[in-house]
N, C-alpha and C positions, 0 to 999 in steps of 0.2 A: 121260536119267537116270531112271530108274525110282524112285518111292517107294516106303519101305516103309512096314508097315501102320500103324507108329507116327504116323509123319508125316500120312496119310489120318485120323487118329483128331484128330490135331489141332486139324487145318482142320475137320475134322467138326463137334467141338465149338463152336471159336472161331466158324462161322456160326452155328451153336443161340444162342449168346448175343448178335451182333452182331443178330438176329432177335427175341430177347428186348424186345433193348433198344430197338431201335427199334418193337417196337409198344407197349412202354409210353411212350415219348419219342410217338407220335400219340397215344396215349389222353388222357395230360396237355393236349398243345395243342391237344385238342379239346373238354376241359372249361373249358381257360382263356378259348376264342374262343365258348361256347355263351353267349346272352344268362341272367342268373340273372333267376328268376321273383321276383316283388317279391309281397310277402303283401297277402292279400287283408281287405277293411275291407266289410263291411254285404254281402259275398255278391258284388263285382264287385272287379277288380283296382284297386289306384290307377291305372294307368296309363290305363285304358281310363273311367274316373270324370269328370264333367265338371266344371271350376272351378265353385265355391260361389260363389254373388253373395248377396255381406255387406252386410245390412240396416243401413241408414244410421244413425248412432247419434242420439238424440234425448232428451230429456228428456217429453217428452210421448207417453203408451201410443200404439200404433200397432195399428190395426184389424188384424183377422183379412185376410190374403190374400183371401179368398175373400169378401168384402162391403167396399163401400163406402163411407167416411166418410159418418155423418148428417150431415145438413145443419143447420145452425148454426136456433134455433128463432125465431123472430122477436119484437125486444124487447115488454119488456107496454107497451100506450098508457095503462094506468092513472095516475092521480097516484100519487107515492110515498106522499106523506101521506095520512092516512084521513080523507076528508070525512064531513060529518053524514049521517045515514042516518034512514028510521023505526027504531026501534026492534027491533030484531033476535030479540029475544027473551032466554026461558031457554034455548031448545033451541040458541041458536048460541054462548052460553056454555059449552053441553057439549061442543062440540068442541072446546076447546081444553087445551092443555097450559100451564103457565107454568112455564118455566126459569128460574131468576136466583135472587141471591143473599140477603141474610136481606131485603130490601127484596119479595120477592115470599114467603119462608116464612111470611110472618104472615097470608097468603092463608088458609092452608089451617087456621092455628092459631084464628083468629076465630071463620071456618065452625063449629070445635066449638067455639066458646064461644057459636054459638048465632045468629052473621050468615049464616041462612043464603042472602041475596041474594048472596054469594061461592060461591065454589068449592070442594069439600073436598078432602084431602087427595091423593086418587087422582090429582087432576089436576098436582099441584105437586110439580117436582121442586127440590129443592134437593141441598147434601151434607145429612149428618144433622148438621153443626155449625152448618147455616143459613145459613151463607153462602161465597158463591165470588167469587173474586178473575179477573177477566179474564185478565188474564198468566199467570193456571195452570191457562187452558182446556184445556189439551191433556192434562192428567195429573189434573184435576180429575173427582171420582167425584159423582153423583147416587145419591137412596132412590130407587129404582123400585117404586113402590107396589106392584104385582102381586104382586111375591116379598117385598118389604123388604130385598135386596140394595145395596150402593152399589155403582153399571158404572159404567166412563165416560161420558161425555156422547154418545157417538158409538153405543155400544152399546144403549143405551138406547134413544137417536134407531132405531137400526136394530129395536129389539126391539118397542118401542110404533107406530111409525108417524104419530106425529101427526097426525089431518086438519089441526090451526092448532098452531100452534107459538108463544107468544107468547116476547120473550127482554127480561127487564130486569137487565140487567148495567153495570159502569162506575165506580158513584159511590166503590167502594174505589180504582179504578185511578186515578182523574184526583188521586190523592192524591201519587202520583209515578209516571204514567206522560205523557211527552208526545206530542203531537197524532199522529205517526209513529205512535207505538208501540202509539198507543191502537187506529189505525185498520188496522194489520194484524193485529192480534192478533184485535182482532173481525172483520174480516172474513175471516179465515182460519177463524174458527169458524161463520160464515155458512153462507161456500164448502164445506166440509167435511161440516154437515151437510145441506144440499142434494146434496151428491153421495150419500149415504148414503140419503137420505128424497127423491123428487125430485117428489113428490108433494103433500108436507108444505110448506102457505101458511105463511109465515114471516113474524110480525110482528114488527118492535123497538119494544120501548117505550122511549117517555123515559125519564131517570133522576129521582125526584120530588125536590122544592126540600126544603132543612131548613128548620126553624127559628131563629127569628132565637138562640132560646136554645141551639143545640146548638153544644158548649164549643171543637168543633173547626175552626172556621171558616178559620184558616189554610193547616188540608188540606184542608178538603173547603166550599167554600161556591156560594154561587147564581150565582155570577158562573163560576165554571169548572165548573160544573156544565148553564148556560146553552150554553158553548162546548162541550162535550162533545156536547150533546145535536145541534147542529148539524151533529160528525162523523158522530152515527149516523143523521143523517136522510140524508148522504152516502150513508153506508156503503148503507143500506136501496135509496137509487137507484143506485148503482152493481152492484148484486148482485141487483136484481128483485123486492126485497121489499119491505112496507108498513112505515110507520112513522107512529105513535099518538104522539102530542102530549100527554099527559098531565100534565105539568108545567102546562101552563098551566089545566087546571079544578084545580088544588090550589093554586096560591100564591094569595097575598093583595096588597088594594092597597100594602099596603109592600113587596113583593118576598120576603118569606119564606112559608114551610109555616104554617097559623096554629096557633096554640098550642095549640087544641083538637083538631087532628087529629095530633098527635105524642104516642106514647104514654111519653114520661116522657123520653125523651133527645135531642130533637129532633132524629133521624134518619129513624125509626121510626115507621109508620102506625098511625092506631087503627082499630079495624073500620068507623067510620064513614069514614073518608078512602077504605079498600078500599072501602066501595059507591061510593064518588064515582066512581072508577077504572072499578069494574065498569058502572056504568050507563054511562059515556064510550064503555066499548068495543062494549058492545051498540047506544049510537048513532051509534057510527061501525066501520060493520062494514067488514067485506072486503071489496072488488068485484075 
């Protein structure tokens, strides 16, 4: 049977499209079977990236990769407490700082009323209300004599550098703070500014005795104020620092502050009780 040309025209076409279609039916199952390329992270594919090894989680900083944990410094063999010494001098009273509360402000108030065997103002930091509360060490501001700013107590620590760091703080806290509370809160301010100054000898003073007249004896008296001071002679040896005994060249043979070294409220030193203090600490210096 012969075809005509219609029929030739047919076939013709219906291969054009049966041709069509199957190169685009390969095009398709060739993009569907091609692996897709995954985006790329820091200039290298993820795929080709090697798994992160995830640093241990810790509450304590962890050294740079690249150097070695120092090695732990070995404890001081000094006594805690400050033995009798010759006499130290003026010059070793200049290196010091005295932090604390209005029990250390009248330090520097004396000196300009004319003691000048004390210390003057430059060296005595308080707030400028005179006095700081232990438990609000952490948010509590000192006068930084240089500028007359009140910084924190840390900032300061970091700005001055103490060579000696004298610290008499406490005798508001043992009013209602207990033994626990007393003994982290100051040594948390110890620790604290030792990590900031690690340079800076750090002495605690005692807290001095009242008077048998001072009206508040139920917060604050010699018997918990005795107990206190044996925290921070604690506290001074657990944390590497000295601790001054000063309590005891101030009370008297009945166990109180004597009447004549309390300046009107039997809390409070007169200039003469500060030399007492000052001469104690020049005879019992740092070693």
């Amino acid at each position: 049977m012969k075809m005509t040309t219609k029929t030739l025209y047919s076939l013709w076409s219906v291969g054009i499209i049966l041709c069509v279609v199957l190169s685009i039916f390969a095009l398709l199952f060739s993009a569907c079977t091609k692996p897709a390329e995954k985006p790329r992270t820091d200039g290298f594919t993820v795929e080709s990236a090697p798994p992160e090894q995830s640093a241990p989680q810790t509450d304590e900083p962890q050294p740079p990769a690249s150097e070695a944990p120092a090695a732990p410094s070995a404890p001081s063999t000094a006594p805690t407490r400050l033995a009798e010494t010759p006499d130290a001098g003026r010059e070793y009273l200049d290196k010091f700082v005295f932090l604390g509360d209005s029990t250390t402000y009248g330090i520097g108030v004396y000196y300009g009323y004319g003691y000048t065997d004390l210390c003057p103002p430059e060296q005595v930091w308080t707030p400028s209300s005179g006095t700081l509360t232990l438990s609000y060490y952490s948010v509590a501001t000192v006068v930084y004599p240089e500028t007359g700013e009140e910084l924190p107590i840390l900032e300061a620590v970091e700005r001055g550098k103490p060579e000696i760091l004298m610290i008499t703080l406490g005798v508001n806290g043992i009013s209602f703070m207990d033994e626990a509370w007393f003994i982290q809160d100051y040594t948390a301010l110890v620790q604290s500014i030792q990590e900031t100054s690690p340079d800076t000898k750090i002495i605690l003073n005692s807290i001095y005795p009242v008077a048998a007249s001072y009206k508040y004896q139920s917060d604050i008296n010699n018997d918990k104020i005795r107990a206190a001071n044996g925290w921070i002679e604690r506290i001074a040896e657990a944390t590497g620092c000295r601790y001054l005994n000063s309590f005891d060249v101030l009370v008297g043979p009945d166990g109180y502050l004597p009447e004549n070294l309390q300046n009107g409220d039997g809390l409070h030193l007169t200039g003469e009780a500060f030399g007492t203090v000052m001469n104690h600490i020049r005879t019992h210096a740092y070693q």
